[in-house]
Each structure stands twice: as structure tokens, then as C-alpha cells.
N, C-alpha and C positions, 0 to 999 in steps of 0.2 A: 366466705370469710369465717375463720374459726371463732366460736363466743369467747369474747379477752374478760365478762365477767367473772368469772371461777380465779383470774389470776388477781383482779381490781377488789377483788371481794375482802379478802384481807387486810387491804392497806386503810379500804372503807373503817370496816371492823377496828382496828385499830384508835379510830376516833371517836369520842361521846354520842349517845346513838342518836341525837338531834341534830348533830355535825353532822354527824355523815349523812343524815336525809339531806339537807338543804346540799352537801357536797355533789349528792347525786341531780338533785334539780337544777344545780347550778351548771353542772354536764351536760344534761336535758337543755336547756337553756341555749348553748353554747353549741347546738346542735350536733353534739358526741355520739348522741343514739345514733343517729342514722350512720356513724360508722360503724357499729358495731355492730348493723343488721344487714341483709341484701333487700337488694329489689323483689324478690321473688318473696321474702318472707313478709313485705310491706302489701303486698299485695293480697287478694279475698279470692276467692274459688266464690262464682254464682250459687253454688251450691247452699253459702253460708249467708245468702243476704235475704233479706225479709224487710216489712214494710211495718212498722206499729209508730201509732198512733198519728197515722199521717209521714209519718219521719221515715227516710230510705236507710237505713242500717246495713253496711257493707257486710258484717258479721256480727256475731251474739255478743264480743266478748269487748267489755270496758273495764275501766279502770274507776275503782268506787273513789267516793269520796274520803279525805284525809290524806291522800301522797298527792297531791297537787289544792292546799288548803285556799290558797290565795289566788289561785289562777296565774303560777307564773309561768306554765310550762303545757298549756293546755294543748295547741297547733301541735307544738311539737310531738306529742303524745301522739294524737291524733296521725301526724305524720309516719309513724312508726308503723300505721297501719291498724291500731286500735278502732272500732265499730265506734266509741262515743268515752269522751270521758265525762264524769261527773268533779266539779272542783265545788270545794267547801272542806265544812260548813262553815258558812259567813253570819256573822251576826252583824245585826245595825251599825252599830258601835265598835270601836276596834277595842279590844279587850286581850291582855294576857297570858289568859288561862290559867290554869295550876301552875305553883311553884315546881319548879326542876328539883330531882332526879322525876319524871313522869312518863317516863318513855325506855319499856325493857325487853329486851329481845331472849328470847328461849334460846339458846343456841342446838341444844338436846333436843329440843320438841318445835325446833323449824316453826316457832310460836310468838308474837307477839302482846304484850301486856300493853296497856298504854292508860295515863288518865291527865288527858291535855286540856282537860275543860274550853272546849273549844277557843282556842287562839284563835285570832283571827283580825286580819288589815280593816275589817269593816267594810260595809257596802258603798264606799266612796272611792276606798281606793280598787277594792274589785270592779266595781261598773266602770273605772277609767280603764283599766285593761282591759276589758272584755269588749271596750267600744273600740281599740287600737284590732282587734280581730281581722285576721283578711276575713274574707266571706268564703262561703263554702268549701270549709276546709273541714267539714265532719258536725258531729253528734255532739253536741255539748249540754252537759244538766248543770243544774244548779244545786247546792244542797243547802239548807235553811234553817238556821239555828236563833236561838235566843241570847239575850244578853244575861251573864249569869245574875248582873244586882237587878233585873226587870221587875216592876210592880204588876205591868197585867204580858205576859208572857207572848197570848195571840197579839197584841198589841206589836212587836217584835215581830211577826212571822209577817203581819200584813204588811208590815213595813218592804219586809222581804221580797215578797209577792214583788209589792207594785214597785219596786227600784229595779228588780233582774229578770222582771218576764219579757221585758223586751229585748233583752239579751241574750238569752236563753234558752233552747229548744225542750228544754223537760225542766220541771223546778221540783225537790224533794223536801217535804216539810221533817224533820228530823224532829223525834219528838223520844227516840228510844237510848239516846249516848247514855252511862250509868254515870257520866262522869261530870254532871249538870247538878244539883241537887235538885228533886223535887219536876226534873223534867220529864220522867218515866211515868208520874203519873199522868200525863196528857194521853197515855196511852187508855185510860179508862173508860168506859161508853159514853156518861154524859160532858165529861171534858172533850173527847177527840171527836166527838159530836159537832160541841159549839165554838170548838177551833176551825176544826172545815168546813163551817156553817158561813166564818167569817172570813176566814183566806180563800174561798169560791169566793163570795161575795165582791172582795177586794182584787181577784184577778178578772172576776166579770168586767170591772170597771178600768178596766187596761185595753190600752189599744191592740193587744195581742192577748191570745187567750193560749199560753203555752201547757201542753200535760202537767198535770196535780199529782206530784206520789207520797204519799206517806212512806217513811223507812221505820219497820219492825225494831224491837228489840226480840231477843229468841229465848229469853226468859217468859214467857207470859205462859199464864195459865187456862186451863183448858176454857174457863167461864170469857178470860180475856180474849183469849183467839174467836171465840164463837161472837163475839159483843163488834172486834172489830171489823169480822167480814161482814157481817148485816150493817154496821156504817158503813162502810165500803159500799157495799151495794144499793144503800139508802140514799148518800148524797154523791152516787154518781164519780167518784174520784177515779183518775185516770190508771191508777195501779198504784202496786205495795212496792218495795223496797226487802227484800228478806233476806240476810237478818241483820240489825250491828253486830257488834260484840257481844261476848257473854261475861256475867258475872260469876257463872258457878267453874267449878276447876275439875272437869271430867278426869275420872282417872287414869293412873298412866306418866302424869307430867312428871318427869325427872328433872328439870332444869331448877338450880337453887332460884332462881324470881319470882317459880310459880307464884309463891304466896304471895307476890307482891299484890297492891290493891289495885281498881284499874279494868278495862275493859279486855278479856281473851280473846285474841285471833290466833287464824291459823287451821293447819290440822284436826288438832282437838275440834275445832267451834261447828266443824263440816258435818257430821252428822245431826248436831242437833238443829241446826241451821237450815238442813235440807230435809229433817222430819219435819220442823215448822212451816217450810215451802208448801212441801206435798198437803200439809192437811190444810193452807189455807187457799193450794189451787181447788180442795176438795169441796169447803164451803162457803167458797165463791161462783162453784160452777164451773170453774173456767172462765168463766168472763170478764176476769180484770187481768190485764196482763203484769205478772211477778217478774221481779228481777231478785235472779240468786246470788247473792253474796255470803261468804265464809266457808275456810276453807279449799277454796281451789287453786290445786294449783297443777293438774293433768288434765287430759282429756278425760278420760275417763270423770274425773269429779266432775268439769262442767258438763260432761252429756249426762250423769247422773240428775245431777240439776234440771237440767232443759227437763229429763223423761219426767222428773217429779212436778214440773210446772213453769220452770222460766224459761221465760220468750227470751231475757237476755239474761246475762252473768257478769258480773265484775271479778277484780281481783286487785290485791293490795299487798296482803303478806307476803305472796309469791315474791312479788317483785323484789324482796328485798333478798330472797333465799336462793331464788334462781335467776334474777334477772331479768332484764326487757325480753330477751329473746325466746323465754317461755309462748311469750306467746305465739308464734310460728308454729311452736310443738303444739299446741293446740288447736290451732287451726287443722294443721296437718291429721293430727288424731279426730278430728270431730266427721272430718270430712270422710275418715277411711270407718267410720261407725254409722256415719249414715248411710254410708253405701252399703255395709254390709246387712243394716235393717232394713234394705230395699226402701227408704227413703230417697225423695228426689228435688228436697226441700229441707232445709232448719225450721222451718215453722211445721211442716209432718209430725214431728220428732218433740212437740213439745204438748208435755201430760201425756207423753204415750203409754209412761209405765201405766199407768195408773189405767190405759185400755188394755194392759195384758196382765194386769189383776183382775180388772173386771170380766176379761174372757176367760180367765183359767178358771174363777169363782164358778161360770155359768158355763165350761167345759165338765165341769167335775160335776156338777151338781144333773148334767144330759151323760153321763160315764164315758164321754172322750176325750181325753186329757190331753190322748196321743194324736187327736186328729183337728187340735186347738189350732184356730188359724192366727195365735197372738204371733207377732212380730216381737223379735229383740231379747235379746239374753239378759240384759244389763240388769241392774235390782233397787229398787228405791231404798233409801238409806231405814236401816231396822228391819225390811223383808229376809224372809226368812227364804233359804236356800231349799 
């Protein structure tokens, strides 16, 4: 079946850019995806499926949080053949967000702006959808936000915790949106400390003990990154989340929006987004499994991700530039790169760059550069050619 988005794309376009999301959930909804895709594109290659944290993952590649905020369209997602989606962020209380115009699309730089201060149904009316759920119908996270008038903020998260971990197969504590006031700093040592001190705490005491992720912002500073992988490794959390949005405006953007105020996806946010990956797979060890978000929208971007450190990858902007059926082409690409890396696994293939950095380091330094047994052409994002 030929893809009818490129032809649907314009009339979308055509409407305020908050119409047209809800226009396209409401197609999702209305189960439209599944005409627009084939069986075969719904479908996973063995090749692509891996096992973390307990959870069977058909493939690496989900849909982050924010294009399904309420959980209207999670199954269906999922049906399209997506690995997991993540729906949010939800706050306790159902809340507005920012006043409209808050939502700008690059059209020049295939770039999204956004500063929706998380809207959101609340976790009453999410928990009643998520309990209408069939069963085993995929990967679903949660993502976890605050209420913007909150007096004690963890107060808010643990709420989170204990209302959707039994709902939910991963829960993400979202502590990095720019579009919160005052939520960014939760990112700080002794704050993101005695948040995960208390949301552990409060999911210990749940009849389900589902993954714990914190989700990045990709602004932080060299002292912040080094502060939050020793939490990370300190209290045990099940993985990172990397990146949200950015607030800086890399250059390059030609779309008259850029200056708008707001969180930058897209394009632009991929390399900084996947330099903060790699150095937080680097001092973590390995040992916490990363999901890469920002920026992708090819194979080639999510196998870059994977090689720099994520078990899994999301996507968001994509969907709005190229549509549901990106992801097949992604599938199809990951598959034809791990073959050619003599990989026979998706889980092989993740941090690998960072094994043929360290083999060329330790080829050059024995003067066989030429006789390197590194695997894989590919380049972690800022490696130099």
C-alpha cells in the first residue's frame, strides 16, 4: 500500500497546530493507521527484539512521551507495530497548561518548538483508560509530571508512582520539560537525590514494583551530568530517559519560530541529545539501560543512538514530518546495519561505538590501526572522521 501521508500532510498543515495533532489521534483512534500501513511493516524481524528489564520488547523503537499525552491512542500505537509507547506526562490533577499560541512547527528545519506546560486529564481520567486496556497488547510507560501550582513538587510524583505502577510496565519521573518553572532544578544532586529517595520509597510500597526512569534534559552541565549518574548509580534507578527538549537554538535554524520561547525538537536537538547519551552511557558504565530520544528520524540516527548507548529509542517529531510509516523504514534500515556489523542481536549493537573508540585508541597506541578488529563504520555524534 502506497504511504497516503505526504498527500494527508497538507490538509493536516492547513489547521492550528494543536488541531491537527488531536486530528491525527483522533485517526489513530478511529483505527486509520492500520490502513495506512501493511502487515509486513507491523511486523518485528527476531533480529530487533531484546529483553530489558524483565519486559520482551519486539524492537528498540517507541514513541516518547507528549503525542499520545492522555493515553488516548496507546493499543493502537502499539498495533502499528511500535516496541512500546510511553503516554504523558500526567500530572495528579488535571491542569491546562500554557496559554495558546504554545505549539510551533519549523516547517524549514523539520523542527518542533513547543511550551505546553504539561496539560494533562490527570491521573483519574488516565488510570480509567489505561484499566479499559486489553492485555498484552505491548510496552507501555508511563511519564510523570507535577502540578504546575504544587507546594512540595515530590509530593506530586509520589502521587504518580502509586496511582500508575500498576498500570504500567516502565514509569518515567520527568523532572527536565523547560516549560515547568522551577522543574529543571530537580535535576540538581541533592534535590534528584531526595526525589528518588521518595518515589523508590513510594513505589516499594506498591503491589507492583514497575522500572523507575528518570527523563534528562540535554542542557545540563558537565558538573550536572557527572552529579546525576553517581545518583543513578547510588539509588539503584532502573534507567535514564535522554534527552527532552532543548532550550538553546543550535545554529542553522532558518524557520521564522525559531526564536519562539519553548522547548526545541527535531533535527537540530540530535546531536546534542546523542553527545549527552554517549557520555552518560560512559559514566554510568554501562549499567543503566538509556533510552535515546531527539532528533530521529532514520535509521541511520537511531543506530547512531543505539552505538552511543540506547537499549531503546523513541520518536515524536518524526511523526509529524514523515508519518506513522517511518517507522518500517527504520526497522527495515536497522536491520540491514546490523547485518552489515556482523551483529546477530540489537542488544550487540548497543555502546558499541564506544568499543571501536576504545579499540582504535588501543590499535594506535600497539601501531595497528590497519589490523583493528573494531566492528562498524558508523560515528558517534561529534566523532571526528
Amino acid at each position: 500500500m502506497p504511504d497516503l501521508y505526504p498527500f494527508v500532510r497538507p490538509l493536516l498543515w492547513r489547521l492550528p497546530r494543536e488541531t491537527a495533532h488531536h486530528v491525527a489521534l483522533w485517526s489513530l483512534r478511529l483505527g486509520l493507521g492500520r490502513l495506512a500501513t501493511t502487515p509486513e511493516s507491523r511486523r518485528s524481524d527476531p533480529i530487533l527484539r531484546q529483553r530489558v528489564w524483565g519486559l520482551e520488547f519486539s524492537n528498540p523503537i517507541g514513541i516518547a512521551a507528549g503525542f499520545d499525552k492522555d493515553a488516548i491512542v496507546a493499543d493502537q500505537l502499539l498495533d502499528l507495530g511500535y516496541g512500546s509507547v510511553e503516554v504523558g506526562t500526567v500530572t495528579p490533577r488535571p491542569q491546562r497548561g500554557r496559554a495558546r499560541p504554545r505549539l510551533f512547527r519549523l516547517d524549514r528545519d523539520a523542527a518542533i518548538i513547543n511550551r505546553m506546560g504539561f496539560p494533562s486529564v490527570g491521573c483519574d481520567a488516565v488510570a480509567a483508560r489505561l484499566q479499559r486496556r486489553q492485555p498484552g497488547k505491548g510496552i507501555l510507560g508511563v511519564n510523570i509530571g507535577q502540578n504546575s501550582d504544587t507546594a512540595d513538587p515530590a509530593s506530586d510524583y509520589v502521587e504518580g508512582v502509586c496511582r500508575m505502577a500498576p498500570l504500567a510496565d516502565y514509569l518515567v519521573i520527568n523532572v527536565s520539560s523547560p516549560n515547568t518553572p522551577g522543574l529543571r532544578d530537580l535535576q540538581r544532586r541533592e534535590a534528584l537525590l531526595a526525589l528518588l529517595q521518595r518515589v523508590m520509597a513510594a513505589r516499594g510500597e506498591t503491589a507492583v514494583r514497575p522500572p523507575l526512569l528518570v527523563k534528562l534534559a540535554p542542557d545540563l552541565s558537565p558538573e550536572d551530568r557527572a552529579d546525576i549518574a553517581a545518583v543513578a548509580l547510588e539509588t539503584g534507578i532502573d534507567g535514564l530517559v535522554i534527552a527532552n527538549t532543548t532550550i538553546a537554538r543550535p545554529p542553522g535554524l532558518s524557520d521564522p519560530s525559531a526564536d519562539e520561547t519553548g522547548g526545541l525538537s527535531g533535527p537540530a536537538l540530535f546531536e546534542r541529545s546523542t553527545e549527552l547519551l554517549a557520555e552518560m552511557y560512559r559514566l554510568t558504565n554501562g549499567r543503566i539501560p538509556l533510552i535515546g530520544v531527539g532528533g530521529i528520524g532514520s535509521a541511520d540516527d537511531a543506530y547512531a543512538k543505539i552505538r552511543a548507548g540506547a537499549t531503546l529509542v523513541q520518536l515524536h517529531t518524526a511523526l509529524v514530518f514523515a508519518g506513522i510509516n517511518v517507522l518500517a523504514e527504520i526497522k527495515s534500515g536497522l536491520i540491514a546495519r546490523l547485518e552489515a556489523d556482523g551483529f546477530s542481536s540489537i542488544t550487540q549493537a548497543v555502546g558499541s561505538g564506544h568499543e571501536r573508540i576504545d579499540c582504535a585508541l588501543k590499535a594506535k597506541e600497539e601501531g595497528s590501526i590497519a589490523s583493528s578488529p573494531c566492528r562498524g563504520t558508523h560515528r558517534l555524534a561529534g566523532e571526528a572522521a
